[in-house]
PDB file as gemmi writes it, atoms N, CA and C in Angstrom:
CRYST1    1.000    1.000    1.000  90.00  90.00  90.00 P 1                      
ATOM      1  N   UNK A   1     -16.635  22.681  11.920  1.00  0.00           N  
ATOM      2  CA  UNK A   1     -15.499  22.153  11.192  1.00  0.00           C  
ATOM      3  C   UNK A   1     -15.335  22.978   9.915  1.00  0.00           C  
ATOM      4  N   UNK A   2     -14.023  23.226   9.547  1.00  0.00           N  
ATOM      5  CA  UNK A   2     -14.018  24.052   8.444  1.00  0.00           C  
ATOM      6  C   UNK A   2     -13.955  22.945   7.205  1.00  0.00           C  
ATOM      7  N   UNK A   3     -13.813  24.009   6.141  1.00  0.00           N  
ATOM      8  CA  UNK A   3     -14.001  23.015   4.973  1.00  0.00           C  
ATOM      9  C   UNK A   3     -12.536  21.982   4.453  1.00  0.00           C  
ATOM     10  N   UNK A   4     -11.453  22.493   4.992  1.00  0.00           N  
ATOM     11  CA  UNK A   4     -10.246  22.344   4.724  1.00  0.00           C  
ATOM     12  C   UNK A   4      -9.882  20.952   6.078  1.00  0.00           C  
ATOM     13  N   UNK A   5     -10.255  21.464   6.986  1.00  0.00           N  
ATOM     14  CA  UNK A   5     -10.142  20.132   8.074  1.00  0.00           C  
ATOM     15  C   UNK A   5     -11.389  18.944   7.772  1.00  0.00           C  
ATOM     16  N   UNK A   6     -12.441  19.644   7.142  1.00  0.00           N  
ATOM     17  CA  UNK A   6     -13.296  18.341   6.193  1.00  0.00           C  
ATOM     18  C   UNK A   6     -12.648  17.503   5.344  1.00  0.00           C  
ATOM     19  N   UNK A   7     -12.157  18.303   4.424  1.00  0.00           N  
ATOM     20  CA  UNK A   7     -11.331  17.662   3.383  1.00  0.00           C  
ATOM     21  C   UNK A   7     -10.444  16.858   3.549  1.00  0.00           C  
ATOM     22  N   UNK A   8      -9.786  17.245   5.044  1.00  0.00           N  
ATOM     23  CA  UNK A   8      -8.556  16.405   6.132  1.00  0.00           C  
ATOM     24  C   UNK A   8      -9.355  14.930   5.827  1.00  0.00           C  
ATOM     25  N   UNK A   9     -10.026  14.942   6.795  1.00  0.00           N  
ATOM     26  CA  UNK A   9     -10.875  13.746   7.642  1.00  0.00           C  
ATOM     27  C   UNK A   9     -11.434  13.153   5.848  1.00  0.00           C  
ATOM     28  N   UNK A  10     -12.268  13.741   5.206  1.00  0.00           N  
ATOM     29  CA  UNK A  10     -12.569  12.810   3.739  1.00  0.00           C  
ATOM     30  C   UNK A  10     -11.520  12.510   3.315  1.00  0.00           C  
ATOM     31  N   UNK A  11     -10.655  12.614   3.185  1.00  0.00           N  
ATOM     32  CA  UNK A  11      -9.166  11.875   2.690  1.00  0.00           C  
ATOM     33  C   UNK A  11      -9.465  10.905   2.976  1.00  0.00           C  
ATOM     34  N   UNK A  12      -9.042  10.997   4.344  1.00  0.00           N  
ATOM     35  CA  UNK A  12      -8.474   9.711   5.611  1.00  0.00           C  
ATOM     36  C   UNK A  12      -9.291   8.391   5.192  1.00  0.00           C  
ATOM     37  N   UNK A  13     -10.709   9.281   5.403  1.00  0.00           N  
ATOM     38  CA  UNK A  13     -11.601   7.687   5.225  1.00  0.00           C  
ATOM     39  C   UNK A  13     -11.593   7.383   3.920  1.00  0.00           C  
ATOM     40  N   UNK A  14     -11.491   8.179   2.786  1.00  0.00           N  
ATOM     41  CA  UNK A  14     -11.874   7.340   1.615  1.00  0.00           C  
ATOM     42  C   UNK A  14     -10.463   6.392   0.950  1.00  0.00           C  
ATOM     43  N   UNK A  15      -9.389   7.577   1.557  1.00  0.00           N  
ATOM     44  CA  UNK A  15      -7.944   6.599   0.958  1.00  0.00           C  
ATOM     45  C   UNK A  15      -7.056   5.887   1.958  1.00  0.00           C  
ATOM     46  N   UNK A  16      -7.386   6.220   3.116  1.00  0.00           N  
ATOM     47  CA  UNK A  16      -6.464   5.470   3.831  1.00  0.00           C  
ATOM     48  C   UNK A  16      -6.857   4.199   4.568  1.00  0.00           C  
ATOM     49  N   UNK A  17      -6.425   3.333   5.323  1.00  0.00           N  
ATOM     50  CA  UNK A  17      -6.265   2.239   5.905  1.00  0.00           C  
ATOM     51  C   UNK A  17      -7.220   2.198   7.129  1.00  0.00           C  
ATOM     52  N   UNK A  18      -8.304   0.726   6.721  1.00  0.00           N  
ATOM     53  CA  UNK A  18      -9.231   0.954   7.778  1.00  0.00           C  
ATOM     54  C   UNK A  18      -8.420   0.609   9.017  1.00  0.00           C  
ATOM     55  N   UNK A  19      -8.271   1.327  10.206  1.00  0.00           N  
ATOM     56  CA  UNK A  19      -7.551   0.584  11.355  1.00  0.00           C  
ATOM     57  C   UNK A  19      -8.503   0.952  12.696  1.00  0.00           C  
ATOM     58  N   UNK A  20      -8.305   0.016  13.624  1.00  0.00           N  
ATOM     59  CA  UNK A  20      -9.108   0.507  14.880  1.00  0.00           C  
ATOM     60  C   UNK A  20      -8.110   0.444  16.143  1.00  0.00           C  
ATOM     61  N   UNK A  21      -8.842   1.282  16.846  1.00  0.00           N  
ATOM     62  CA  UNK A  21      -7.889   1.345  18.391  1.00  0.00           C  
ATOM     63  C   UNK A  21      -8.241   0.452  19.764  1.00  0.00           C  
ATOM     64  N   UNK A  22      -7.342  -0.338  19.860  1.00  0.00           N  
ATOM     65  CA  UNK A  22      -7.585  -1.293  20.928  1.00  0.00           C  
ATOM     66  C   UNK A  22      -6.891  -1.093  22.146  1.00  0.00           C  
ATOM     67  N   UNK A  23      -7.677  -1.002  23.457  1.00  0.00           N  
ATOM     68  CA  UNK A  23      -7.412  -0.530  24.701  1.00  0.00           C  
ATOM     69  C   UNK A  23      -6.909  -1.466  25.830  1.00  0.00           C  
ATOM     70  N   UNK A  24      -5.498  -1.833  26.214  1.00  0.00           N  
ATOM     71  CA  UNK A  24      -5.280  -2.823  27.053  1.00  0.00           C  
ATOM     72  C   UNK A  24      -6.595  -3.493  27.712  1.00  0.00           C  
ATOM     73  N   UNK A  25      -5.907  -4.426  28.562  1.00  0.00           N  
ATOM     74  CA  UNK A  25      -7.008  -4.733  29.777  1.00  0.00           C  
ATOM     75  C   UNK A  25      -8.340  -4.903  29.386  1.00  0.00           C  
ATOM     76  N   UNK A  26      -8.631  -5.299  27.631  1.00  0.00           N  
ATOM     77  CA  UNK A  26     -10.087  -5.819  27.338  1.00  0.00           C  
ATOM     78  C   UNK A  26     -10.993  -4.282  27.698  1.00  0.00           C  
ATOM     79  N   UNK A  27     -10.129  -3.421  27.511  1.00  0.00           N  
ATOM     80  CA  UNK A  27     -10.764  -2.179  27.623  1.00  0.00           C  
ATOM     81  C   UNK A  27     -11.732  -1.792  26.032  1.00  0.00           C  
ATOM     82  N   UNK A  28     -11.644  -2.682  24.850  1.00  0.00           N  
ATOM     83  CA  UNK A  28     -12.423  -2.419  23.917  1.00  0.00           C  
ATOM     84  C   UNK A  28     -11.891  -2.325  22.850  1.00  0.00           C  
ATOM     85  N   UNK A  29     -12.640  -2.499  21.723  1.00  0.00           N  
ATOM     86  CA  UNK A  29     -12.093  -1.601  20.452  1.00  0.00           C  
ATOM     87  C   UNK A  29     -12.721  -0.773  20.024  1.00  0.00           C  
ATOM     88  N   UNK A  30     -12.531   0.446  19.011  1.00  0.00           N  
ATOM     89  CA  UNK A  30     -13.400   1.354  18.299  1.00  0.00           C  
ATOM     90  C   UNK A  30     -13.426   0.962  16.990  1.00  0.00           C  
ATOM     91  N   UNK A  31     -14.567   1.278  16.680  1.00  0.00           N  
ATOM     92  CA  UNK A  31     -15.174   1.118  15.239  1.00  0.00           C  
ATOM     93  C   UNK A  31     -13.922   1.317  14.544  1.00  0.00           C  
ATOM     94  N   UNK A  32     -14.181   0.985  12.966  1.00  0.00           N  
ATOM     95  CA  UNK A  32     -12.453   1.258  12.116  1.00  0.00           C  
ATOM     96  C   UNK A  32     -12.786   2.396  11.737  1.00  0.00           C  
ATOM     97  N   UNK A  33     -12.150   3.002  11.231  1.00  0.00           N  
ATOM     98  CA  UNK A  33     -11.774   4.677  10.408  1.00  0.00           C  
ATOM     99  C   UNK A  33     -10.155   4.372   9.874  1.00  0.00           C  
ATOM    100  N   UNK A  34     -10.237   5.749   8.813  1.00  0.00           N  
ATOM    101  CA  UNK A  34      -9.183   5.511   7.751  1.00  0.00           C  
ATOM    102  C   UNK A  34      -8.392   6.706   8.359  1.00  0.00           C  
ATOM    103  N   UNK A  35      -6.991   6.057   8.203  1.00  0.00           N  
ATOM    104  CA  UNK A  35      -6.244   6.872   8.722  1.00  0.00           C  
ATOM    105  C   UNK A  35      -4.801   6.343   7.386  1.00  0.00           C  
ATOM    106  N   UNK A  36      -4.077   6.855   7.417  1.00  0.00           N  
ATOM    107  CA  UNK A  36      -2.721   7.030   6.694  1.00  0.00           C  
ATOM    108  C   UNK A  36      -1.553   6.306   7.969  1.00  0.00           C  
ATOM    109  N   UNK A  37      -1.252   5.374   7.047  1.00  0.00           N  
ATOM    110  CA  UNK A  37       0.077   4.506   7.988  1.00  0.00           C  
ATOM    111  C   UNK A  37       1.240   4.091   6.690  1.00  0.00           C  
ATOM    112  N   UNK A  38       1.976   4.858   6.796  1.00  0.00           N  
ATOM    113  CA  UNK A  38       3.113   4.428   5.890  1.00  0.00           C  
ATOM    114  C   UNK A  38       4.334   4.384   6.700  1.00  0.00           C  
ATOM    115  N   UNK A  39       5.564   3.988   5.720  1.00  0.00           N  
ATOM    116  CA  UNK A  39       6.868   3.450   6.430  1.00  0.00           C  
ATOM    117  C   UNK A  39       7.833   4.688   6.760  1.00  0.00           C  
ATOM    118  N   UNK A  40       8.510   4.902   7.693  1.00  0.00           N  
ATOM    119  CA  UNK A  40       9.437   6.144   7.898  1.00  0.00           C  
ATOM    120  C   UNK A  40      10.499   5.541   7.448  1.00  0.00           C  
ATOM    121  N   UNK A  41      10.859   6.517   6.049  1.00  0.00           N  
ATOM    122  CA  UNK A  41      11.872   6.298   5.392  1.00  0.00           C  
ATOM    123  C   UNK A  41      13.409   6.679   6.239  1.00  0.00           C  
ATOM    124  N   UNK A  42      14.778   5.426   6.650  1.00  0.00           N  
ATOM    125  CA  UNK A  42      15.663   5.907   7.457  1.00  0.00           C  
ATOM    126  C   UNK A  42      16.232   6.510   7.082  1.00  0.00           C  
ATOM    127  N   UNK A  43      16.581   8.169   7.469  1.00  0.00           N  
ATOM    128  CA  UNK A  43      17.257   9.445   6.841  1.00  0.00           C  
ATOM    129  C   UNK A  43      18.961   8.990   8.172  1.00  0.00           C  
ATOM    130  N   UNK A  44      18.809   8.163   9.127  1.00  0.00           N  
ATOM    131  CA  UNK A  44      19.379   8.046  10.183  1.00  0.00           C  
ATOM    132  C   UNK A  44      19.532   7.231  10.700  1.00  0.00           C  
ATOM    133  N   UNK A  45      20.514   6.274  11.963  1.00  0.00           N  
ATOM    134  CA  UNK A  45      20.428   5.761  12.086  1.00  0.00           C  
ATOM    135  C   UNK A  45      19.397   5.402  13.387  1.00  0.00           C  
ATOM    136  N   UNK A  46      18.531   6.035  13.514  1.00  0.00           N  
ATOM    137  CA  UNK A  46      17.166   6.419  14.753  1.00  0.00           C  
ATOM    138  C   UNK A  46      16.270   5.263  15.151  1.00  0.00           C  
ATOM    139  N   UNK A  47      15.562   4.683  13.833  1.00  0.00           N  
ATOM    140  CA  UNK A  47      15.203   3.796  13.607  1.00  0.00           C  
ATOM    141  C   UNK A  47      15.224   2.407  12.940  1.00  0.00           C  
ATOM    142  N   UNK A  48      16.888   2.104  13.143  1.00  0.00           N  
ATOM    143  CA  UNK A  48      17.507   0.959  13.017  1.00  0.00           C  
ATOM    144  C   UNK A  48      17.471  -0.206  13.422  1.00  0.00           C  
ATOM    145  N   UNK A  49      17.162  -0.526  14.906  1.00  0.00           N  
ATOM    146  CA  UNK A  49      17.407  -1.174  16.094  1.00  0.00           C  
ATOM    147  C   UNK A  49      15.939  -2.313  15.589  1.00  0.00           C  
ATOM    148  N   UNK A  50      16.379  -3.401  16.368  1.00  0.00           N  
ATOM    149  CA  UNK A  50      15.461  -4.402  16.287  1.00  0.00           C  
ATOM    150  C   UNK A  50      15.331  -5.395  17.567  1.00  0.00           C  
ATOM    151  N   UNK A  51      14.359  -6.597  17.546  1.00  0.00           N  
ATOM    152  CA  UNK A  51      14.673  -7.260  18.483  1.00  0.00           C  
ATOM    153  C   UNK A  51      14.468  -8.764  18.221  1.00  0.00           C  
ATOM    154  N   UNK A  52      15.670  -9.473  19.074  1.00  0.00           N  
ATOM    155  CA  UNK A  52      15.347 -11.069  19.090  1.00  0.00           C  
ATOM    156  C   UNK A  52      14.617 -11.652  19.677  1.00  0.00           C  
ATOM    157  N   UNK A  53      14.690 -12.441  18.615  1.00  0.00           N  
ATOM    158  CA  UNK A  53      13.327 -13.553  18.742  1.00  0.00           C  
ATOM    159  C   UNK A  53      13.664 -14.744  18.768  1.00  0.00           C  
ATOM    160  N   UNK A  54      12.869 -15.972  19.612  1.00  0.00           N  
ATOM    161  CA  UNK A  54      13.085 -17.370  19.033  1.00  0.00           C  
ATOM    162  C   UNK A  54      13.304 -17.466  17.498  1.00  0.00           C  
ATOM    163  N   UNK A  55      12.571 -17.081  17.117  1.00  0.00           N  
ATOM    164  CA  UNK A  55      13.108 -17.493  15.249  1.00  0.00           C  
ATOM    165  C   UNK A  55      13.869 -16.636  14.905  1.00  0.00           C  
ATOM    166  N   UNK A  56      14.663 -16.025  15.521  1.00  0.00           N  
ATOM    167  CA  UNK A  56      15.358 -14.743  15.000  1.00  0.00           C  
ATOM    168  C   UNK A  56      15.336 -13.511  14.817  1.00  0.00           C  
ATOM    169  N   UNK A  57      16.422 -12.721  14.314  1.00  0.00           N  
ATOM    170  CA  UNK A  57      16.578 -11.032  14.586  1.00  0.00           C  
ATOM    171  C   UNK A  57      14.800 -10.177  13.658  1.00  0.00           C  
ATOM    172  N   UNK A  58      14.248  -9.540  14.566  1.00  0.00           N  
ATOM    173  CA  UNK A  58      13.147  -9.042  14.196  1.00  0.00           C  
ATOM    174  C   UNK A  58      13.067  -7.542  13.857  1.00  0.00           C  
ATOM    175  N   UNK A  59      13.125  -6.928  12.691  1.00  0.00           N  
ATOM    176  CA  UNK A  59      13.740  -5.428  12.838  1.00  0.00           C  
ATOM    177  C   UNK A  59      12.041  -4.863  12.988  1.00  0.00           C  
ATOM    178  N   UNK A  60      12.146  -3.711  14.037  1.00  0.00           N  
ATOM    179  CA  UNK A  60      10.717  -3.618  14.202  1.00  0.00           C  
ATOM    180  C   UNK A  60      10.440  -2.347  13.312  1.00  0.00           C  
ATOM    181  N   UNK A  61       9.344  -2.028  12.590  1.00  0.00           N  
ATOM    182  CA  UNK A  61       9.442  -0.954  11.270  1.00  0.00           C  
ATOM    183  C   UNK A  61       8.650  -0.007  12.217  1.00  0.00           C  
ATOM    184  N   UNK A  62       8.920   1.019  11.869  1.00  0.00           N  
ATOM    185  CA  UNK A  62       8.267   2.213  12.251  1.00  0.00           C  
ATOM    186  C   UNK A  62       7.789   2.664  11.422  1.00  0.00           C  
ATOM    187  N   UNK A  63       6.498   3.373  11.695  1.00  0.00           N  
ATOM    188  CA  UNK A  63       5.399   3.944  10.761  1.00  0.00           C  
ATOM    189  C   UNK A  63       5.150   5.481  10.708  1.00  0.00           C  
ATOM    190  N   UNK A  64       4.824   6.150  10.219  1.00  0.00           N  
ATOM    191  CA  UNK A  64       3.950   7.372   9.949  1.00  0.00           C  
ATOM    192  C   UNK A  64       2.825   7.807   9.753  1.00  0.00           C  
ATOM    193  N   UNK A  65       2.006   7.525  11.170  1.00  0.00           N  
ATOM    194  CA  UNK A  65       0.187   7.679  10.728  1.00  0.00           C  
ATOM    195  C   UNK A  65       0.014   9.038  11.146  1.00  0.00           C  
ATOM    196  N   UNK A  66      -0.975   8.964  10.614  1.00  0.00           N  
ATOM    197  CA  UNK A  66      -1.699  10.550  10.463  1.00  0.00           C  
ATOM    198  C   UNK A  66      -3.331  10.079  10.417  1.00  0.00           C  
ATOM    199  N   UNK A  67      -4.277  10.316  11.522  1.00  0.00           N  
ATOM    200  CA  UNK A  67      -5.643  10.031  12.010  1.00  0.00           C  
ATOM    201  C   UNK A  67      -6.515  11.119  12.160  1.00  0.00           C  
ATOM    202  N   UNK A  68      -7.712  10.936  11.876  1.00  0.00           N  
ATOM    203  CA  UNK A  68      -8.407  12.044  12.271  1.00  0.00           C  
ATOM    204  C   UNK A  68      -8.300  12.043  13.963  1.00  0.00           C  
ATOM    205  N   UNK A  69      -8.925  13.807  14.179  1.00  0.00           N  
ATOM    206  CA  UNK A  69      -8.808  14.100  15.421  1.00  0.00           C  
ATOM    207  C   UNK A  69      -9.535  13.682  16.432  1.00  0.00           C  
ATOM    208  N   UNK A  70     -10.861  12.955  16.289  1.00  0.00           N  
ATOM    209  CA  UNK A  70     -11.666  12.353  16.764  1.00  0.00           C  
ATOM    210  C   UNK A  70     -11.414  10.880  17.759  1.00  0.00           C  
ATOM    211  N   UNK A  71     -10.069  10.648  17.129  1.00  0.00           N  
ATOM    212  CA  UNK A  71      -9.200   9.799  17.746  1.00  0.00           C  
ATOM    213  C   UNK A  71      -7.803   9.801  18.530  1.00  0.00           C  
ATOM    214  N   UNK A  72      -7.917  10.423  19.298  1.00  0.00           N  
ATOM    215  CA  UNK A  72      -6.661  11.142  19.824  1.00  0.00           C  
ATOM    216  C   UNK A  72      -5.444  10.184  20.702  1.00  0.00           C  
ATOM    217  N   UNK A  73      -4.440   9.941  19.558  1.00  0.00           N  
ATOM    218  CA  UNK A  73      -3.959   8.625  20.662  1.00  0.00           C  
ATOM    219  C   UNK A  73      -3.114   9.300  21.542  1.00  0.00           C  
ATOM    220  N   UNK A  74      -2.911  10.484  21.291  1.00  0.00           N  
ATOM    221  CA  UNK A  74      -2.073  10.931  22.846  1.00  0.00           C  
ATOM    222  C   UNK A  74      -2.882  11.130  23.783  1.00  0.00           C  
ATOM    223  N   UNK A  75      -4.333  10.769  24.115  1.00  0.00           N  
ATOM    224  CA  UNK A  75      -4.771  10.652  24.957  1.00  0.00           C  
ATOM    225  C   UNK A  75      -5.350   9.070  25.775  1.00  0.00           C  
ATOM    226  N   UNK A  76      -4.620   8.238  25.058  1.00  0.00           N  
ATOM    227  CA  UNK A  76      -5.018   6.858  25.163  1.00  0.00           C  
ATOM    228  C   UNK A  76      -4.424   6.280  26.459  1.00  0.00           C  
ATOM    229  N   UNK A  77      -4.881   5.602  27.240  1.00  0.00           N  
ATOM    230  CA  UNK A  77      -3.850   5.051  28.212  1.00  0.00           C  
ATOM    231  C   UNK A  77      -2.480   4.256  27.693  1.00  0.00           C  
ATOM    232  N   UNK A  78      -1.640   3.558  28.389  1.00  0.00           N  
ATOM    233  CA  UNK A  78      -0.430   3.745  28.275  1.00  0.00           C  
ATOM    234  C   UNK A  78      -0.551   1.606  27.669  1.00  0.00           C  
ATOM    235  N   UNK A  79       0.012   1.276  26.645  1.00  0.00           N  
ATOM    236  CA  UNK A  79      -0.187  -0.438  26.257  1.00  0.00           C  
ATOM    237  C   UNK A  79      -1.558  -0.369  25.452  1.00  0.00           C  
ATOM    238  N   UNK A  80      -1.637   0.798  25.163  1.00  0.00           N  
ATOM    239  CA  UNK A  80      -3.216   0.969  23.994  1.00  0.00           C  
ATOM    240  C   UNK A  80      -2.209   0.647  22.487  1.00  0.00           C  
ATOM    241  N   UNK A  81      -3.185  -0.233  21.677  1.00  0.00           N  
ATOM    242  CA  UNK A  81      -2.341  -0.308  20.048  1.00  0.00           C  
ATOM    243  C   UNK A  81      -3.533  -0.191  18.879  1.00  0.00           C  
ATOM    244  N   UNK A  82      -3.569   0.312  17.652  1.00  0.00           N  
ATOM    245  CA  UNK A  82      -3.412   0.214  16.688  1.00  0.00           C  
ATOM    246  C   UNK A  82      -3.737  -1.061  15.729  1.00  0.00           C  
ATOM    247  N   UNK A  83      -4.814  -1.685  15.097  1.00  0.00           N  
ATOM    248  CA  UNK A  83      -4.697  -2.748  14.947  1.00  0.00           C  
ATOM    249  C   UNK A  83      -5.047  -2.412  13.002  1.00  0.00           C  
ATOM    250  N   UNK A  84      -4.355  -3.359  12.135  1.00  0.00           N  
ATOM    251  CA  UNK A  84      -4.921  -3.551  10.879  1.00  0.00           C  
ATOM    252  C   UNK A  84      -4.949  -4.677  10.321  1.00  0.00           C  
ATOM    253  N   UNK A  85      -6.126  -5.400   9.969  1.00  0.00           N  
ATOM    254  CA  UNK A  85      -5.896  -6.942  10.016  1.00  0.00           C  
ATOM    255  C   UNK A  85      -4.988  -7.753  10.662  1.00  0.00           C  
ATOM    256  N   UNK A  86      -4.151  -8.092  10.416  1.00  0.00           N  
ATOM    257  CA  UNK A  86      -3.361  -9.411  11.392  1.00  0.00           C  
ATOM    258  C   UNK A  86      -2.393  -8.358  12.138  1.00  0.00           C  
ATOM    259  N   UNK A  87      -1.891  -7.122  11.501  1.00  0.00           N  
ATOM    260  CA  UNK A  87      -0.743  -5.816  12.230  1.00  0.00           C  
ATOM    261  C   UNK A  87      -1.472  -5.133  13.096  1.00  0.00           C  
ATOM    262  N   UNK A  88      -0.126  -4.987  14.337  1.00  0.00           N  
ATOM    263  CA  UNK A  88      -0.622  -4.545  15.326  1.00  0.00           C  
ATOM    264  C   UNK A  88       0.304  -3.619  15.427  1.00  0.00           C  
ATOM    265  N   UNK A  89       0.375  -2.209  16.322  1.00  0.00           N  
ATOM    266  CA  UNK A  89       1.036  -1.400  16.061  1.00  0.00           C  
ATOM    267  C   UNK A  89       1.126  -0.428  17.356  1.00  0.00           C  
ATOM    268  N   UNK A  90       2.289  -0.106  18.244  1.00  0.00           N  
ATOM    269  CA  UNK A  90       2.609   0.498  19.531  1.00  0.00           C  
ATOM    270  C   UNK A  90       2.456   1.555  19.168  1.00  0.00           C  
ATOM    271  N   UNK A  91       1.958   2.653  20.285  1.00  0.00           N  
ATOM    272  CA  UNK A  91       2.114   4.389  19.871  1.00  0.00           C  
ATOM    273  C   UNK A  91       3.436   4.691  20.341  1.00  0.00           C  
ATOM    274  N   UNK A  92       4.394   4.752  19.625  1.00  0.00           N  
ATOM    275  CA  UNK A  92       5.576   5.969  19.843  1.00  0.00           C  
ATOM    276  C   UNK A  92       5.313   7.543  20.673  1.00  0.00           C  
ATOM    277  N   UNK A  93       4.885   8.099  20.196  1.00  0.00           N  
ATOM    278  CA  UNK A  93       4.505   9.327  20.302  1.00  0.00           C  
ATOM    279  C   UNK A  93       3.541   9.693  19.332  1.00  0.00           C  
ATOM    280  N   UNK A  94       3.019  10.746  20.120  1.00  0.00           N  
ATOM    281  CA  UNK A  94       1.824  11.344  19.165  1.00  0.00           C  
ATOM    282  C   UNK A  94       1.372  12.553  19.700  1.00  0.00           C  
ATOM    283  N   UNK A  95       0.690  13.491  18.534  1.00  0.00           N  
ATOM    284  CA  UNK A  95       0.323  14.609  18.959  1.00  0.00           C  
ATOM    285  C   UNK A  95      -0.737  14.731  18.131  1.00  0.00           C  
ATOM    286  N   UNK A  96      -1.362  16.273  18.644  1.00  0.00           N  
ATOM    287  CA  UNK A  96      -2.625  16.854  17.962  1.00  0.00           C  
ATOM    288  C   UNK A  96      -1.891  17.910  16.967  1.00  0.00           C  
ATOM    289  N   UNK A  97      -2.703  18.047  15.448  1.00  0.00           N  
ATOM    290  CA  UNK A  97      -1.740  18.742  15.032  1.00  0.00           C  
ATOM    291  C   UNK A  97      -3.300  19.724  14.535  1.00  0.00           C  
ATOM    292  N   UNK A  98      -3.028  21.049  14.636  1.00  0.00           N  
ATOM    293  CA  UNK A  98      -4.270  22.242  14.263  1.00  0.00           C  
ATOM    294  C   UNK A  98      -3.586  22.668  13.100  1.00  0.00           C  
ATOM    295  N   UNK A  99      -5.138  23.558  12.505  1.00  0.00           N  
ATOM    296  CA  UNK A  99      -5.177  24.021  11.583  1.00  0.00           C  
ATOM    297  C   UNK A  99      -5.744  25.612  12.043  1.00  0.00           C  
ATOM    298  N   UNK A 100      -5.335  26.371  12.200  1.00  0.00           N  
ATOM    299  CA  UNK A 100      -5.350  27.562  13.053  1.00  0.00           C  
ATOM    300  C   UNK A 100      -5.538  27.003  14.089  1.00  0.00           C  
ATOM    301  N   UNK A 101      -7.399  27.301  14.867  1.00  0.00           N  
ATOM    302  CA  UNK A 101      -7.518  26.828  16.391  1.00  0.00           C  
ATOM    303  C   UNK A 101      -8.084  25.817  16.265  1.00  0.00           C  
ATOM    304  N   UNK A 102      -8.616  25.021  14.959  1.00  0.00           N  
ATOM    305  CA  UNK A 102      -9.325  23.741  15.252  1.00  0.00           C  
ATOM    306  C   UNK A 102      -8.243  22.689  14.802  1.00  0.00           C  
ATOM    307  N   UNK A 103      -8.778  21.474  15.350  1.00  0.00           N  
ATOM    308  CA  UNK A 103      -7.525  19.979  15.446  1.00  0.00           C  
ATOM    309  C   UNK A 103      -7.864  19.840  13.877  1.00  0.00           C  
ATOM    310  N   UNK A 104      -7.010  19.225  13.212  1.00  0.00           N  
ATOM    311  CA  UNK A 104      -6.786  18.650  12.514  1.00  0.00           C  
ATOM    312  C   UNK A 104      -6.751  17.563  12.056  1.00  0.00           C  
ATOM    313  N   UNK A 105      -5.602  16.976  12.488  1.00  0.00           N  
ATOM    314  CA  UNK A 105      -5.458  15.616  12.379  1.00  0.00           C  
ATOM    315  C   UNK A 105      -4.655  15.252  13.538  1.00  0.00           C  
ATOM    316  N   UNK A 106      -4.186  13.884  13.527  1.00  0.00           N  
ATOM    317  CA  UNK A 106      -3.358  13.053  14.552  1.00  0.00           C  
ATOM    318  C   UNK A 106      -2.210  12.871  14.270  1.00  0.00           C  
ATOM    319  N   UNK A 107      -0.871  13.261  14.419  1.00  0.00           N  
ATOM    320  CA  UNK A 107       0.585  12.556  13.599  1.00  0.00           C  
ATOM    321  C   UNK A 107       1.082  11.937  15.116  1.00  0.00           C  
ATOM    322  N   UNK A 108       1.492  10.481  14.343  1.00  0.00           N  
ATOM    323  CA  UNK A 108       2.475   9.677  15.646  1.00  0.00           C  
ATOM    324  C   UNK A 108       3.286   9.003  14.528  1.00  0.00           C  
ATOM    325  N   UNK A 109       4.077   8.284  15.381  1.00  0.00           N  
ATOM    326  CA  UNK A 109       5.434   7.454  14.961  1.00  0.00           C  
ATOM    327  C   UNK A 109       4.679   6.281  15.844  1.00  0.00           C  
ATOM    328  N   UNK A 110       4.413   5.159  15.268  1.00  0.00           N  
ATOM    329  CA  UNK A 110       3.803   3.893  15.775  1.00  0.00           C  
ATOM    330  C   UNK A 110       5.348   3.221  14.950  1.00  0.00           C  
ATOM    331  N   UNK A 111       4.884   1.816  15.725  1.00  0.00           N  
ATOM    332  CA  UNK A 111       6.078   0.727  15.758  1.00  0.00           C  
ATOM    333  C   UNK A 111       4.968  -1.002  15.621  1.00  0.00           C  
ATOM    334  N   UNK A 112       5.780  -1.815  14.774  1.00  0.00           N  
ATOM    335  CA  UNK A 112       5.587  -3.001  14.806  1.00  0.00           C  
ATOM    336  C   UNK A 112       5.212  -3.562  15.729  1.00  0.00           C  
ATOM    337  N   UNK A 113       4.079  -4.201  16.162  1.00  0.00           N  
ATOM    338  CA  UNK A 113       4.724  -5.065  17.488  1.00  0.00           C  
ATOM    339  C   UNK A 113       4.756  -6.614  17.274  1.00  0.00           C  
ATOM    340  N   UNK A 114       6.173  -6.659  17.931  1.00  0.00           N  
ATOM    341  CA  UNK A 114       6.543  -7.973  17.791  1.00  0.00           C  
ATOM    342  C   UNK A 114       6.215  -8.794  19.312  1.00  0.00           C  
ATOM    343  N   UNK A 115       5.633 -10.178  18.596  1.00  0.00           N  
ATOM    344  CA  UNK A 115       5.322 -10.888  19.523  1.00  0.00           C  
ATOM    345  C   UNK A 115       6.533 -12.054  20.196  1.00  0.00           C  
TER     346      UNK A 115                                                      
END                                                                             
């Protein structure tokens, strides 16, 4: 690991959000690690849309995490989420993002999930 993709990953855990990954089907959870989950600011109307609910219109927020690589949710099976205390959170998309030839970090677009 270089020193610069170290520095990646010490971020993550010391400032960001403990969250863990939970695998449909009672398939498990993983230990927590810090990863970065903030709000995608709407430049558009992309991420507008919401959904109803018995109690009413639910706008579902979309996020911006960024994970170490050790956790790769584009490799997760498909109904795998994201959990942070009581928030739970769908993978949108996601990729591996490098730093020359070694991984980096994780960037996805996760979503609310509404129950």
């Amino acid at each position: 690991m270089s020193s610069e993709t170290g520095d990646i990953r010490r971020m993550m855990e010391r400032f960001g959000r403990q969250v863990t990954l939970c695998l449909p089907d009672n398939g498990g959870e993983s230990e927590p690690f810090g990863a970065f989950v903030q709000p995608l600011r709407y430049k558009n109307k992309m991420y507008l849309g919401g959904v109803n609910t018995r109690i009413g219109f639910n706008r579902e927020g979309h996020y911006l995490y960024l994970g170490p690589p050790e956790h790769d949710l584009a490799a997760l099976p498909r109904g795998a989420w994201i959990a942070h205390g009581n928030e739970r959170y769908t993978i949108d998309r996601a990729e591996m993002v490098f730093f020359g030839d070694e991984p980096s970090h994780v960037w996805a677009v996760i979503r609310s999930m509404v129950e």
